[in-house]
C-alpha positions as CSV (number, residue, x, y, z in Angstrom):
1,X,4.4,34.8,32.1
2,X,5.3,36.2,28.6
3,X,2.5,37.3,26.2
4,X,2.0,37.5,23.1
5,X,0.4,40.9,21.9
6,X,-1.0,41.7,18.1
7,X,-4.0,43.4,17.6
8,X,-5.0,43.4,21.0
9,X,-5.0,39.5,20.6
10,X,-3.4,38.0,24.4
11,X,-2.0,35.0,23.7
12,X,-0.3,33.2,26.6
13,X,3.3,31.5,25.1
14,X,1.9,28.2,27.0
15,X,-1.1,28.0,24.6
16,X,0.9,29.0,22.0
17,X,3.4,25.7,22.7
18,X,0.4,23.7,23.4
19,X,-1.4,24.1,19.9
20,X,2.1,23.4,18.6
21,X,2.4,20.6,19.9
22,X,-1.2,19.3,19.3
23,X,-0.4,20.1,15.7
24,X,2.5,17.9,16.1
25,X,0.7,15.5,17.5
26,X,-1.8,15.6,14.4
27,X,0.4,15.2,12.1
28,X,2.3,12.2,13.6
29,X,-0.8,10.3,14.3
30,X,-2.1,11.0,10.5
31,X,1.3,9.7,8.7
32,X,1.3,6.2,11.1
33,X,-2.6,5.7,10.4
34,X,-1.9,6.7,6.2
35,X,1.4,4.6,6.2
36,X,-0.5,1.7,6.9
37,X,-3.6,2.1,4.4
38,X,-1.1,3.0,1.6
39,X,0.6,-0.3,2.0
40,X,-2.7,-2.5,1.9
41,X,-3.7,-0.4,-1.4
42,X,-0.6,-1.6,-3.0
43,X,-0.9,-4.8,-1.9
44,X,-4.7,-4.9,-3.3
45,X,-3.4,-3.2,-6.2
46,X,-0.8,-5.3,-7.1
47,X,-2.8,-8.3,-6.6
48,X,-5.0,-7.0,-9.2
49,X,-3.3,-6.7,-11.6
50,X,-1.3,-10.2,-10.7
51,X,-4.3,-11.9,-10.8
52,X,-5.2,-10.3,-14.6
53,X,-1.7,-11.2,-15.5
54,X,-2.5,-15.5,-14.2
55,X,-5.8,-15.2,-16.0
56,X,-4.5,-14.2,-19.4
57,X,-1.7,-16.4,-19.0
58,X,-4.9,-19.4,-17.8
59,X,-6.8,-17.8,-21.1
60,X,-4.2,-18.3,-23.6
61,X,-2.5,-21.9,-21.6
62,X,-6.0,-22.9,-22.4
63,X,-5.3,-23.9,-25.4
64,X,-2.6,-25.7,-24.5
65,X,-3.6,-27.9,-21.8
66,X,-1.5,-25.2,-19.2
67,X,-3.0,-23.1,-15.7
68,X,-2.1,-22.0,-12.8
69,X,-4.4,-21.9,-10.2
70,X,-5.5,-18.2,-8.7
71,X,-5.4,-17.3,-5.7
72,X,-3.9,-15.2,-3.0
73,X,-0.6,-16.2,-3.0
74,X,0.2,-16.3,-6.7
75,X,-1.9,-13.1,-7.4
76,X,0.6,-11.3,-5.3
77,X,3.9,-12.6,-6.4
78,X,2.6,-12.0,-10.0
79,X,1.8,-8.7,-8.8
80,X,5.2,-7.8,-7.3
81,X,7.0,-9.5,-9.2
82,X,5.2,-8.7,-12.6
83,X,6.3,-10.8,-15.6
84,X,9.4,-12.4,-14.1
85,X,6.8,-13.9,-11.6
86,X,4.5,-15.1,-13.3
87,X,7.5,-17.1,-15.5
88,X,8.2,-18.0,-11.8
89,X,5.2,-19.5,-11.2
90,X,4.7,-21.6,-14.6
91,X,8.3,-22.6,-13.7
92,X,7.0,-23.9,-10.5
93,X,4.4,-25.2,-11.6
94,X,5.8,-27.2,-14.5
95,X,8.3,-28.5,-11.6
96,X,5.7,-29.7,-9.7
């Protein structure tokens, strides 16, 4: 077997590929567990501010006899949609 030799350090070149590829291994695991938890903090995020966007529009429709209910579904598209969707939703709502 080939080894390694600095400063009297013996590595074996089988070690050497093994903590590569634990590294490797590290790392892959990591970026599909982060991948994951960034998504869900968007979605969080963006329903956040969707739902501030429906309750400022439910504030100000107030005085106008106008809201739209909150809740999941409308907080989201709000969210990703921002402005165009909450038009989207008073559109829908005055449809229906």
């Amino acid at each position: 077997m080939k080894e390694v030799r600095d400063l009297g350090i013996s590595l074996d070149l089988n070690i050497i590929l093994a903590y590569a590829f634990g590294l490797l291994l590290l790392y892959v695991i990591g970026w599909l567990l982060l991948v994951p938890v960034k998504f869900i903090v968007k979605l969080l995020y963006n329903g956040i501010i969707g739902g501030l966007m429906l309750w400022v529009l439910n504030l100000i429709g107030g005085y106008f006899n106008f809201g739209v209910a909150i809740n999941p579904v409308t907080a989201l598209i709000a969210g990703f949609l921002g402005i165009p969707g909450v038009l989207l939703i008073v559109a829908l709502q005055y449809l229906l």
